[in-house]
C-alpha positions in Angstrom: 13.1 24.2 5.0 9.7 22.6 5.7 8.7 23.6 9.6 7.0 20.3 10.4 6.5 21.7 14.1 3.6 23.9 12.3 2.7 21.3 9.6 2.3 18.1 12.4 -0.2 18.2 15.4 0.5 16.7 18.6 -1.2 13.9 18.2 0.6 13.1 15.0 4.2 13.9 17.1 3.3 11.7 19.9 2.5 8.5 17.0 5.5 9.5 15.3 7.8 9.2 18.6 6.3 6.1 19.9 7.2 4.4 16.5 10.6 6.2 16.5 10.8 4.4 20.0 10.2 1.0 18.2 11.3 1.5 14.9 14.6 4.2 15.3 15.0 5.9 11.5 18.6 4.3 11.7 16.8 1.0 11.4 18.1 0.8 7.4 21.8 0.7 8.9 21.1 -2.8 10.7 21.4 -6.1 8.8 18.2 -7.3 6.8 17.3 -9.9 10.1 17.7 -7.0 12.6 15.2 -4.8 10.2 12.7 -7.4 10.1 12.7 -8.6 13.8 12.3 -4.4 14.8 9.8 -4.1 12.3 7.6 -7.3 13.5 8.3 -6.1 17.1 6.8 -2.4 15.6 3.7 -4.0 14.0 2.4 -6.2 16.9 2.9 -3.0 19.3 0.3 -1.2 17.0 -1.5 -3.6 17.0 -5.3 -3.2 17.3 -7.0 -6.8 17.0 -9.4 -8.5 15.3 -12.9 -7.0 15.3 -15.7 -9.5 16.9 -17.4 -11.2 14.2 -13.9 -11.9 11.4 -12.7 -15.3 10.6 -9.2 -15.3 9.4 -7.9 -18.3 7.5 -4.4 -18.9 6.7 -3.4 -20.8 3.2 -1.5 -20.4 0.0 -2.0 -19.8 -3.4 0.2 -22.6 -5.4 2.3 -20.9 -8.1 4.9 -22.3 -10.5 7.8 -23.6 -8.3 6.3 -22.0 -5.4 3.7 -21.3 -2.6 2.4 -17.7 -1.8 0.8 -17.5 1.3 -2.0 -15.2 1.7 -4.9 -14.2 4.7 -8.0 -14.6 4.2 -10.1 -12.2 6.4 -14.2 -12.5 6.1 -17.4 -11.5 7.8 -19.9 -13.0 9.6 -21.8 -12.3 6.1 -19.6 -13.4 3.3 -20.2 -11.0 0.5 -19.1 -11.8 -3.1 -16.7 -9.0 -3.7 -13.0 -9.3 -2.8 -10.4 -6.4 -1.5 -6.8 -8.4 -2.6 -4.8 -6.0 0.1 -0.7 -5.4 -0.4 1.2 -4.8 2.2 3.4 -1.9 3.1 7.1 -2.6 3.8 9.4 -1.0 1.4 9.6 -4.1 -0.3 11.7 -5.5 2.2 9.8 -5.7 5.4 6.7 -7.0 6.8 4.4 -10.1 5.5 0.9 -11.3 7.0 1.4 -9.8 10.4 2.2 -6.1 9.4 -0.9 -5.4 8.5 -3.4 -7.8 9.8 -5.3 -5.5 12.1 -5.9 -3.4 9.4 -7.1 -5.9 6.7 -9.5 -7.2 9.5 -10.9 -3.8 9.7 -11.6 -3.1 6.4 -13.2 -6.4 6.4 -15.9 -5.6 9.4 -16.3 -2.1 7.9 -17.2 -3.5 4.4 -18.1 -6.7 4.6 -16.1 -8.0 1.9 -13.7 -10.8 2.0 -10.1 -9.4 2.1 -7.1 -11.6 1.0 -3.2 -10.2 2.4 -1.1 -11.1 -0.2 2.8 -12.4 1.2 4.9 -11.7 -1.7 8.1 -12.1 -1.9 10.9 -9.9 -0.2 14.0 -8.6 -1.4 17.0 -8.1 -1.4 16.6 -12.5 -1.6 14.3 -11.9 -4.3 14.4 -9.0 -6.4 12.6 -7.2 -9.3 10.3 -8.9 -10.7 9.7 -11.2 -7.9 7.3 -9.4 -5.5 5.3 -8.2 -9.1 4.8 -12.0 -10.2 3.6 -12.7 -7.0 0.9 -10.0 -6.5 -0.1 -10.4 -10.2 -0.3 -14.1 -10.2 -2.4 -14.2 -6.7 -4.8 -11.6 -8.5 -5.5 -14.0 -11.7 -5.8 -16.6 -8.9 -8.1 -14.9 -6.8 -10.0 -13.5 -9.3 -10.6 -16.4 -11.0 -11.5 -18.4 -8.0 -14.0 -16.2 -6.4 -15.3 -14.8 -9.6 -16.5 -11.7 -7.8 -15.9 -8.2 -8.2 -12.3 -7.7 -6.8 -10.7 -4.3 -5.5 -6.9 -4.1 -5.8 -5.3 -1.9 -2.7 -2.3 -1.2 -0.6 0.1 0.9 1.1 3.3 2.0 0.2 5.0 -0.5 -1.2 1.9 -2.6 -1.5 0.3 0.4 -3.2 2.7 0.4 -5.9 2.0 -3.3 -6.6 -1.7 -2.9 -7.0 -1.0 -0.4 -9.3 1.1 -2.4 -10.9 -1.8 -5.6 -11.7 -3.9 -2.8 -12.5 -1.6 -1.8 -15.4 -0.7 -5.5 -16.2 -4.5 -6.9 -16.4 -5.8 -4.4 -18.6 -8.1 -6.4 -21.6 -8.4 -9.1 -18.8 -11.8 -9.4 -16.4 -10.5 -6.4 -15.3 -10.6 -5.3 -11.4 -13.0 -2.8 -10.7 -11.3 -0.3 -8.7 -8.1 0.5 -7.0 -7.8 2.3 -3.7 -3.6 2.7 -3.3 -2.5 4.5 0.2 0.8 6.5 0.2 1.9 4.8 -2.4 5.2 5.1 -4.3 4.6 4.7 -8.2 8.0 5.9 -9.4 7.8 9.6 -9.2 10.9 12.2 -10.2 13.4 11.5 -7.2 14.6 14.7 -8.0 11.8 17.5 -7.8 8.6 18.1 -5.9 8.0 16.0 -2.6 11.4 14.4 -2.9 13.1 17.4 -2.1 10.5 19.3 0.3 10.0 16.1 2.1 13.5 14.6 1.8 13.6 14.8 5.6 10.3 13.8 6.4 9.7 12.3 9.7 8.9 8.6 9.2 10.1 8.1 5.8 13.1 10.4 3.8 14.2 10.4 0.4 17.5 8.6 1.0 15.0 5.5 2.8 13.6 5.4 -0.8 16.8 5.0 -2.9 17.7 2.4 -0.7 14.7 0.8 -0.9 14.8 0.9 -4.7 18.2 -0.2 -5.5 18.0 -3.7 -2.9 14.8 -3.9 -4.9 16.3 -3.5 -8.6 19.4 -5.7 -8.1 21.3 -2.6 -9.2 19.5 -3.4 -12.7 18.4 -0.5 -14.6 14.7 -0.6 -14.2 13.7 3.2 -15.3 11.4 1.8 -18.4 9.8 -0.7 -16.3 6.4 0.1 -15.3 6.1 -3.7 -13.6 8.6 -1.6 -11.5 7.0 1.3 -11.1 3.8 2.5 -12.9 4.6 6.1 -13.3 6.9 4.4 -15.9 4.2 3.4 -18.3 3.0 5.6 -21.1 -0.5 4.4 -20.8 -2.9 5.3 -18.5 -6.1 4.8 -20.3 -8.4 1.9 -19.6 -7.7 1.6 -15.6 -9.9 0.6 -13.2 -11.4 3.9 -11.1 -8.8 4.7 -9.1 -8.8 6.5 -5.4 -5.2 7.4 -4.1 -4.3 8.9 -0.5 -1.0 10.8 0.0 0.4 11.8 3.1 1.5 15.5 3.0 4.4 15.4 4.6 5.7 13.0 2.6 8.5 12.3 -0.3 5.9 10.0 -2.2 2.9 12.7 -2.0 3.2 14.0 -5.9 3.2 10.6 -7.0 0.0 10.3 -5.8 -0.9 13.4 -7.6 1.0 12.3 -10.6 -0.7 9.1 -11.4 -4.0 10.1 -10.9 -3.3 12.9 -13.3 -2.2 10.6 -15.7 -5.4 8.4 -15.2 -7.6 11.8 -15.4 -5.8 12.7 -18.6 -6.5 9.8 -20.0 -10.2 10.2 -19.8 -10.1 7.7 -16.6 -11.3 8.2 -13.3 -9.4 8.9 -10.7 -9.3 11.1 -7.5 -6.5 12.3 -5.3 -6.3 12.9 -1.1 -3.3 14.5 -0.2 -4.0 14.2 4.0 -3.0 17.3 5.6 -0.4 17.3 8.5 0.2 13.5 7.8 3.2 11.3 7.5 3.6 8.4 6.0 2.4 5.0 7.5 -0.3 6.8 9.7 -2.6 3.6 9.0 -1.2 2.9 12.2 -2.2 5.7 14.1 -5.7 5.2 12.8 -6.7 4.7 16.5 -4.8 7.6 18.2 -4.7 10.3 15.5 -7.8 12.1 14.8 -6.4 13.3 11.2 -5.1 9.7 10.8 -9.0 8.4 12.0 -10.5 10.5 9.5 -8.3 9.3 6.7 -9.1 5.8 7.2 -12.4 6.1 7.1 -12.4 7.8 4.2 -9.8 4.7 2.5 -12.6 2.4 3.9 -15.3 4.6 2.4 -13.4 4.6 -1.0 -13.3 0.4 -1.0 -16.8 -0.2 -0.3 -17.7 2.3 -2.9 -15.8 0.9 -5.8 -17.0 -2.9 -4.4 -20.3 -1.4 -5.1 -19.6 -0.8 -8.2 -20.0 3.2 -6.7 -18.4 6.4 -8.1 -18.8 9.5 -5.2 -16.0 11.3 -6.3 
């Protein structure tokens, strides 16, 4: 059994208890409106604000039949490249809020515009709802701002930006992806699933339920729109820069897809954040480990921007 009590630091145990106190890990039992109203109530207690000098602008993106709103987060000196961010959220929780503070950071820190993507939830709207919306805002964005554009996310937002990556190849592609903690559709079954199934934060058992409201109940295990670890092509992907949590189910997926990329005589390189659980963008200003990681995800985005390789 995984002894967390030597894996986690204190500071890491104090972040993990005070979101315990706002987000309990029974959460999943409540009905969808309870999960969402703790979860907002979560997200505006971490809350960090908006650095001095970042205009955020609220609009949508108008798509067939429908409206996807999205943030728009820029400095006080606009640059031409553009971070399209996906939140976190199991594909079920969280929206424009969730993750605000830490779009508007990675907008001081950068200087590039950053645009929050509100895609579609489920279990209301399921597979391949949230996909059409991140890939059509992408095409959108892209096309409007006709920049260089970096695709990233957490999570569940990780796995969608991965997702357009895959999707867009022989298009103006993007040029770079930068995917935190995400989870691409790794073997449920071996690995991190099972040395992590108990992880603090996030278990294995959150991530079946989080798949199935997500599939319908439809079998979705060829479907890399679904989950990109499905594909059987990994050549001709934007540089990619993924950041696992180790005590995590989802860490060897990280692993796993950028071996994939590197196989396929991509680029790609792999973090796997010691002592750290997953959704520590939260305790970016509490957690010294969780500091450090962030700074390297916002090191990672304004290299690819640049058009930079450090790895």
């Amino acid at each position: 059994m995984t002894d967390y009590q030597k894996l986690i630091d204190a500071e890491t145990w104090a972040f993990i208890d005070r979101t315990n106190s706002h987000y309990p890990p029974d959460t999943i039992d409540m009905d969808l409106a309870g999960q969402r109203a703790v979860y907002d109530k979560l997200c505006a207690a971490f809350h960090a604000g908006i650095p001095q000098g970042v205009t955020v602008t609220d609009e949508a993106i108008e798509a067939p039949g429908r409206g996807i709103p999205v943030r728009r987060y820029e400095s006080a000196k606009p640059s031409d490249v553009t971070v399209v961010y996906y939140h976190g959220g199991g594909f079920v929780v969280g929206g424009l809020h969730s993750h605000d503070d830490v779009c508007a950071e990675i907008c001081a820190r950068t200087g590039y515009r950053v645009v929050s993507v509100d895609y579609r939830l489920c279990p209301e709207h399921v597979h391949p709802a949230a996909f059409d919306d991140a890939l059509f805002s992408f095409r959108h964005l892209r096309d409007k701002y006709r920049g260089p554009v970096v695709l990233a996310g957490d999570s569940a937002g990780g796995n969608l930006a991965a997702a357009v990556a895959h999707a867009t190849r022989g298009e103006e592609p993007a040029i770079g992806q930068v995917l935190i903690y995400p989870g691409l559709g790794g073997n449920r079954h071996a690995g991190s699933y099972l040395e992590h199934a108990e992880a603090p934060m996030l278990r294995s058992i959150d991530i079946d339920y989080y798949a199935k409201l997500r599939s319908g109940g439809r079998d979705t295990s060829s479907d890399p729109t679904f989950a990109p670890l499905y594909d059987t092509d990994f050549s001709r992907l934007p540089p990619t820069v993924v950041f696992s949590a180790q005590c995590d189910p989802l860490a060897d997926d990280g692993r796993d897809y950028s071996d994939a990329i590197l196989s396929a005589d991509g680029k790609a390189h792999w973090f796997n954040d010691e002592g750290l659980v997953h959704g520590h963008l939260r305790a970016r200003h509490s957690v010294k480990r969780a500091r450090e990681s962030f700074d390297r995800v916002v090191a990672a985005i304004d290299a690819l921007g640049k058009g930079e390789w450090p790895y």
